[in-house]
N, C-alpha and C positions, 0 to 999 in steps of 0.2 A: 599632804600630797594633793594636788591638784585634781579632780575628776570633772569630769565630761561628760554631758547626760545631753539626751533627745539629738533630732534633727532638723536643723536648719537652709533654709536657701537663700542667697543671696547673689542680688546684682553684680558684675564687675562691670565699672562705669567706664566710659572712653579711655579713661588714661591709664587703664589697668588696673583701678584699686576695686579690692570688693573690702566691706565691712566685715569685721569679725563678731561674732556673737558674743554680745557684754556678757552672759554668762562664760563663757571661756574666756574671753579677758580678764574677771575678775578673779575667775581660778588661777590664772596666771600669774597676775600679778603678784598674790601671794607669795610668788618664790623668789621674787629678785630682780629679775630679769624683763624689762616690757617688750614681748616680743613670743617667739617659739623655733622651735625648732622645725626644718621638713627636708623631708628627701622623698625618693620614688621606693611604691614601697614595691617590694621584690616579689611580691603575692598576686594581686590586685591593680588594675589601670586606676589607681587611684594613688594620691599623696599624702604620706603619714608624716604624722605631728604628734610633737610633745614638748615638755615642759625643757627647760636647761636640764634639770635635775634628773628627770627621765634618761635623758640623754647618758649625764655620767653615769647612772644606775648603768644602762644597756654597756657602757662603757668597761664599770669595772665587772660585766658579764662576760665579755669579750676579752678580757685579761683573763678569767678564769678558764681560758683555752690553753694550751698547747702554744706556747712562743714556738711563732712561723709555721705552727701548724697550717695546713689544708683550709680548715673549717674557723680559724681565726682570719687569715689572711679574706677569706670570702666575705663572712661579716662583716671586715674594718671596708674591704673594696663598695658592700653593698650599699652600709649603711653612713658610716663617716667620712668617707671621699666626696658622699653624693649629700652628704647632709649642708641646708644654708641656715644661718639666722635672720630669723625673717620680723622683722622689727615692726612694732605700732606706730602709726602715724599720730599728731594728737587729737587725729576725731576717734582713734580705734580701729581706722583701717591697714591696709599691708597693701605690699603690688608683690604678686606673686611670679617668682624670675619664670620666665617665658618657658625653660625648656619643662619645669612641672607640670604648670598647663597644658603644654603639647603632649607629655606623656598621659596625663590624664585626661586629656581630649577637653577640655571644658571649654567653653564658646563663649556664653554672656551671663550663663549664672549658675551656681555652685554648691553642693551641698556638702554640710560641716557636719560629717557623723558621729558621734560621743563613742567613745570606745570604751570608758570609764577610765584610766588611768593616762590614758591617749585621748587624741581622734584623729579622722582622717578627711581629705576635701576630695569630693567626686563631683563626676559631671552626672546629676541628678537623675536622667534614665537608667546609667548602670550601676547607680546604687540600689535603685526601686528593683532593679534583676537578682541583683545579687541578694539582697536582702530576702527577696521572695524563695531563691533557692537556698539560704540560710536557715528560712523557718521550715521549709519542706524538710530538709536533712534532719532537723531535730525531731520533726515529728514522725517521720518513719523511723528514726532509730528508737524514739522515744526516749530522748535524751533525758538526762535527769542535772542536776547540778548540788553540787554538796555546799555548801555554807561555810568559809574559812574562818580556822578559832576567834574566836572574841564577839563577843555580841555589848550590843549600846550599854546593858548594865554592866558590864564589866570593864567598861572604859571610863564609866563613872569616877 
């Protein structure tokens, strides 16, 4: 599975294209596919990303609803009507369709956040906010986080 680590900024040049960080290209390409998935995420003025694979994951998440339920019909409206493929060019760049951009406000350069199984493209002031309001919430609740089964020697 692909993962996504640190943050990145980068240019988008006259014709629209911004580079993608070779470390997330190289996780990418891993699966198949040269390119990613994005749409507008339902959270956040920001654009989320993921692998193909991710994609059907969130997929057959969304089958495990309620056919025509409420809460399936919402997910397929939010996430896969609004989702594009967003393909690499052969230097490793993308031109990102215009209405992401405008939803995420981003002007002339862009920041690629690691989600770890995801990540996401922000316009770089309102990531540096959010991120800061991110670490605040964990440190007053004093969040803690558990470790999921399996550890390196047991993958051995």
């Amino acid at each position: 599975m692909a993962l996504f680590l640190s943050t990145y900024l980068n240019k988008l040049d006259k014709k629209g294209r911004i580079s993608v960080p070779a470390s997330y290209r190289a996780a990418l390409s891993q699966e198949g596919y040269s390119g990613f998935i994005a749409f507008r995420s339902y959270k956040f003025p920001a654009i989320e990303c993921c692998s193909f694979a991710r994609m059907e994951q969130m997929s057959k998440s969304v089958d495990q609803l309620d056919i025509f339920s409420e809460a399936q019909d919402d997910f397929s409206a939010a996430i896969f009507a609004d989702a594009e493929q967003i393909p690499f060019d052969g230097d490793g760049r993308i031109v990102l369709p215009k209405d992401l951009v405008m939803f995420a406000g981003i002007d002339d350069t862009a920041a690629f956040v690691g989600r770890g199984a995801t990540f996401q493209i922000w316009r770089p002031d309102r990531f540096g906010a959010h991120q800061n309001k991110a670490r605040e919430r964990i440190h007053e609740r004093q969040a803690t986080l558990k470790l999921a089964p399996g550890s390196l020697h047991e993958e051995r």
